[in-house]
C-alpha positions, 0 to 999 in steps of 0.5 A: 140355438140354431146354428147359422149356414155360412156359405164358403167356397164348397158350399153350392149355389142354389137358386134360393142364395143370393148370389145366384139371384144376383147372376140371374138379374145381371143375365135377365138385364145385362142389355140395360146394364150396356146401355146405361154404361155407355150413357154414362161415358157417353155423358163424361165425354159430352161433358169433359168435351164441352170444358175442352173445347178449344183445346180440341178444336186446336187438336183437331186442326193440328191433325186436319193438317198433319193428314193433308201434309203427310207425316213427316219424310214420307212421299206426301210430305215431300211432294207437298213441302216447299223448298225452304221447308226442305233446305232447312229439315235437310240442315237439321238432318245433316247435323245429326248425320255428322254428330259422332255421338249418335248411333251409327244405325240412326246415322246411315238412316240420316246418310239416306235421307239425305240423298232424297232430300238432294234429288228432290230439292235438285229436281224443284230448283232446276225444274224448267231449266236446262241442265247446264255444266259448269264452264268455268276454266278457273277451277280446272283446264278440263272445264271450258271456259264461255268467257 
């Protein structure tokens, strides 16, 4: 009876061996083999995509938007948000400022923004008018009074 080579770990690879005939095919057509991993995710997105359509049609346009307007509290979202937009994100700010339970660090950061949401809802409401002071005399002598 022969005895049967059994390849281990120390055995060497030799050209005649399977494996290295393998190695050998994979480095001769390691282009083809790119290419036809790449179709086939290339094909499952086209596929999966064209299932999904109005779902990512839907994201799409949600990100279109979000890239127009400006992440939210950055500069293009103030200059491009209306007045009632910013007088109801400056309440929902306020609410966290004064609720106890939240970190006082998130808290200061709240403090902050909210004097940038005062300058920049001050600046739309009087732009175009003359600032006026106060002339009322009934809440203090030192205010004159036009009446």
């Amino acid at each position: 009876m022969k005895e049967q080579e059994c390849m281990t770990e120390d055995t060497p690879v030799t050209e005649d061996t399977p494996e290295k005939g393998l190695i050998k095919w994979i480095k001769e057509h390691k282009v083809q083999l790119v290419f036809a991993g790449v179709s086939v995710t290339a094909v499952i997105v086209t596929i999966l995509g064209l299932k999904n359509k109005d779902a990512l049609t839907e994201i799409w346009k949600s990100l279109q938007k979000e890239i127009k307007k400006g992440s939210l509290y950055s500069e293009k979202w103030f200059k491009t948000a209306d007045l009632e937009e910013l007088e109801e994100a400056r309440a929902r700010i306020q609410q966290d400022y004064r609720n106890p339970e939240l970190d006082m660090e998130y808290r200061g950061e709240c403090w902050d923004l909210l004097s940038k949401f005062d300058k920049i809802i001050g600046e739309r409401k009087w732009k175009g008018k003359d600032y006026g002071y106060p002339a009322h005399s009934e809440h203090g002598w030192y205010l004159s009074g036009d009446d």
